[in-house]
BARO-31064 format. One record per residue (C-alpha): x, y, z. Coordinates in steps of 0.1 Angstrom, whole numbers, plus 5000, padded with zeros to 4 digits. Example, Ala and Ser with C-alpha at 12.3 -4.5 7.8 and 13.67 -1.06 7.14 Angstrom:
! BARO-31064
((5123,4955,5078))
((5137,4989,5071))
***
This chain:
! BARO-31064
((4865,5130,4915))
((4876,5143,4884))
((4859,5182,4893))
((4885,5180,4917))
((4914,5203,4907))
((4949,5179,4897))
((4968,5201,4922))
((4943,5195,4952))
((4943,5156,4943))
((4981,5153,4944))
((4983,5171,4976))
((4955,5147,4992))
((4981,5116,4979))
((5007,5131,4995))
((4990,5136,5026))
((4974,5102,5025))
((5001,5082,5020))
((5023,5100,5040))
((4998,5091,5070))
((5000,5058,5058))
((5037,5053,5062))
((5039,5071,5093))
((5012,5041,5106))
((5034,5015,5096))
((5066,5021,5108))
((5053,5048,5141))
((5032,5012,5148))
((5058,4984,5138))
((5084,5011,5166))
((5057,5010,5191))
((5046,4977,5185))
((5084,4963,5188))
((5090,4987,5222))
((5058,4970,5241))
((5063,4932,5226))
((5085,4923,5252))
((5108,4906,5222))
((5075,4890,5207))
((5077,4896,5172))
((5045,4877,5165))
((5030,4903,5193))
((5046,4934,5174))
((5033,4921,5141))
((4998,4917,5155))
((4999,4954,5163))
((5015,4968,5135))
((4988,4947,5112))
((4961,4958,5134))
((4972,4995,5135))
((4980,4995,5096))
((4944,4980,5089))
((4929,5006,5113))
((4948,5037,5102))
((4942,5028,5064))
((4906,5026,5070))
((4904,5061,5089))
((4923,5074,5056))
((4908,5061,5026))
((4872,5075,5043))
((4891,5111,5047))
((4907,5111,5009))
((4886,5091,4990))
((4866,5117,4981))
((4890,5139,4974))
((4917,5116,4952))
((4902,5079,4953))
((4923,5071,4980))
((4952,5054,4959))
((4980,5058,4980))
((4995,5033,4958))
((5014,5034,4925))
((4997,4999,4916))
((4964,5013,4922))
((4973,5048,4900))
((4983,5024,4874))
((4950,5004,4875))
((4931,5035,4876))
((4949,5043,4843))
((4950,5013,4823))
((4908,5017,4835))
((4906,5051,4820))
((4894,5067,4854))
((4920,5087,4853))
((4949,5092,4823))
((4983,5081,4821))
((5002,5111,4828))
((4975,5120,4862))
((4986,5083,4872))
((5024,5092,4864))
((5022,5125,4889))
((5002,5107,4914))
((5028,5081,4915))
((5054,5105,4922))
((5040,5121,4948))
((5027,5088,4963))
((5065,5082,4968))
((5073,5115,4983))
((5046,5115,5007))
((5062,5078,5016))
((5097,5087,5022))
((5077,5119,5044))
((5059,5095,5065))
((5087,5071,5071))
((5101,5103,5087))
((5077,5115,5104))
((5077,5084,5130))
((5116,5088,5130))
((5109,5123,5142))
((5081,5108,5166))
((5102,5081,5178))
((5131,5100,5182))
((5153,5074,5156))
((5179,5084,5132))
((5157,5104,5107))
((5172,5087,5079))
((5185,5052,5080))
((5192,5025,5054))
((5173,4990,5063))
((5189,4961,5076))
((5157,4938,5073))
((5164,4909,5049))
((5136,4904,5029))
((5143,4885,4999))
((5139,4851,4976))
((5116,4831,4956))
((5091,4825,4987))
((5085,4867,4994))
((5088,4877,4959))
((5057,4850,4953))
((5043,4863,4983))
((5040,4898,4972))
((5027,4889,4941))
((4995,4872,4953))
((4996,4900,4977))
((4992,4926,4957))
((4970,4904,4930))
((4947,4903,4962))
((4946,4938,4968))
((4935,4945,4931))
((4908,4919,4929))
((4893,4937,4961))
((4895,4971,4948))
((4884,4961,4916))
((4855,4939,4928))
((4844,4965,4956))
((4848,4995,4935))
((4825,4979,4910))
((4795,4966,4931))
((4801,4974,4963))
((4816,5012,4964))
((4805,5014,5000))
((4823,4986,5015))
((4853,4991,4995))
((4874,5012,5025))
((4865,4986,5047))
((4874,4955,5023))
((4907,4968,5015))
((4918,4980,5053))
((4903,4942,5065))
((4924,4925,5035))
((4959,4941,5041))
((4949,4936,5081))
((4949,4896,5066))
((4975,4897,5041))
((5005,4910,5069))
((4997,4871,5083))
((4991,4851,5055))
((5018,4863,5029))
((5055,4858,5040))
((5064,4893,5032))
((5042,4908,5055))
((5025,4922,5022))
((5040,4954,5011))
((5016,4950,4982))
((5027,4988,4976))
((5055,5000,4956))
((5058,5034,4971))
((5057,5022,5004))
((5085,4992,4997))
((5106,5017,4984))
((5101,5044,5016))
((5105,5016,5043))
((5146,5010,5030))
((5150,5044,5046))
((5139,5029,5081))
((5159,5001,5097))
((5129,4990,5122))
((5104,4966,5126))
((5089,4976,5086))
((5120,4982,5067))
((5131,4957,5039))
((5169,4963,5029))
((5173,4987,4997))
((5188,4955,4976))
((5156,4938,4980))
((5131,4965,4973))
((5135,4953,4937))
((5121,4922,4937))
((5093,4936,4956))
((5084,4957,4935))
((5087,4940,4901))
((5064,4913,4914))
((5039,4938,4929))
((5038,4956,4897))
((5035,4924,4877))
((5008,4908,4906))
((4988,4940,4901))
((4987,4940,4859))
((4975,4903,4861))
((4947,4910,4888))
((4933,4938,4857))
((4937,4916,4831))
((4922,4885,4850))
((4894,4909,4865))
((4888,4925,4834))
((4882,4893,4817))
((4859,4880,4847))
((4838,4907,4841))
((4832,4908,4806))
((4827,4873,4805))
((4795,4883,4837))
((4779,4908,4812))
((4781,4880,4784))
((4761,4857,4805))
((4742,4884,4814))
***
């Protein structure tokens, strides 16, 4: 990855995640418009169409970037030394630009306001857990994958964040670019801007204890080993 120039990386984060937000929310619109009022229908799609879409992109960028689309990820990449600090720093940044693009880019599709501040209550002790063993999940899978079974890791990720949108009582944003992006959208994804930053404390903190706790697993392995 690394013969890739810095310029052409960023640009493929950009791109990536900006796809990647336009899934969620374009999905969660659609998904909302054809429930009939069902939200457990809606959510079914939007999970499904997340898990689908993130799939399709990892395969097109992984090669490219690694695929991080993800602050959390960047910063694991970083404290991993597959990438350095200040690459993880400008990959974070534009993470969150393509985000905020994405979110309008299904505005634009859906013909919504193109900017709108989030209604969505999403707060307390029950979704700030939740999105830390969210996000600790979606470490341990990169992590684990990306060690042992590269192959499989685009699938394992897209088929645990499919999972996580019904088992976590957030919904899983796992993602700190993409909490922040979906305050600008006041539809079926968006999570109010006063509550984007308990999300994102506990995802940052959910994703530093899945390194530590993974780094640990595996140096005790090659011990035994």
């Amino acid at each position: 990855m690394h013969h890739i120039p810095l310029n052409r990386r960023l640009v493929a984060e950009l791109l990536g995640t900006a796809f990647l937000l336009a899934i969620v929310v374009g999905s969660g619109i659609m998904g909302e418009k054809l429930s009939g009022g069902s939200v457990g229908l809606a959510l079914l799609a939007n999970s499904l169409a997340t898990g689908a879409g993130l799939f399709a992109l990892i395969l097109v960028f992984a090669p490219i970037s690694g695929s991080h689309f993800n602050p959390v990820v960047s910063l694991y990449a970083a404290m991993e030394k597959h990438i350095s600090f200040k690459e993880a720093v400008l990959y974070m940044i534009v993470q969150i630009i393509g985000a905020i693009l994405g979110v309008l880019a299904a505005h634009l599709m859906f013909a919504v306001p193109i900017i709108e501040l989030s209604q969505h209550v999403r707060t307390g002790g029950s979704q700030w857990w939740s999105e830390f063993v969210a996000t600790f999940g979606l470490l341990a899978v990169i992590i684990s994958t990306s060690r042992n079974h590269h192959e499989s890791t685009p699938v394992a990720v897209a088929a645990y964040i499919t999972a996580a949108y019904w088992f976590t009582a957030s919904t899983s944003f796992a993602n700190p670019a993409v909490t922040l992006a979906r305050t600008l959208t006041d539809t079926f994804a968006g999570i109010r801007p006063c509550d984007s930053l308990g999300f994102i404390v506990m995802q940052i903190v959910g994703a530093v204890a899945a390194v530590l706790v993974f780094r640990w697993l595996f140096n005790a392995a090659k011990v035994a080993d």
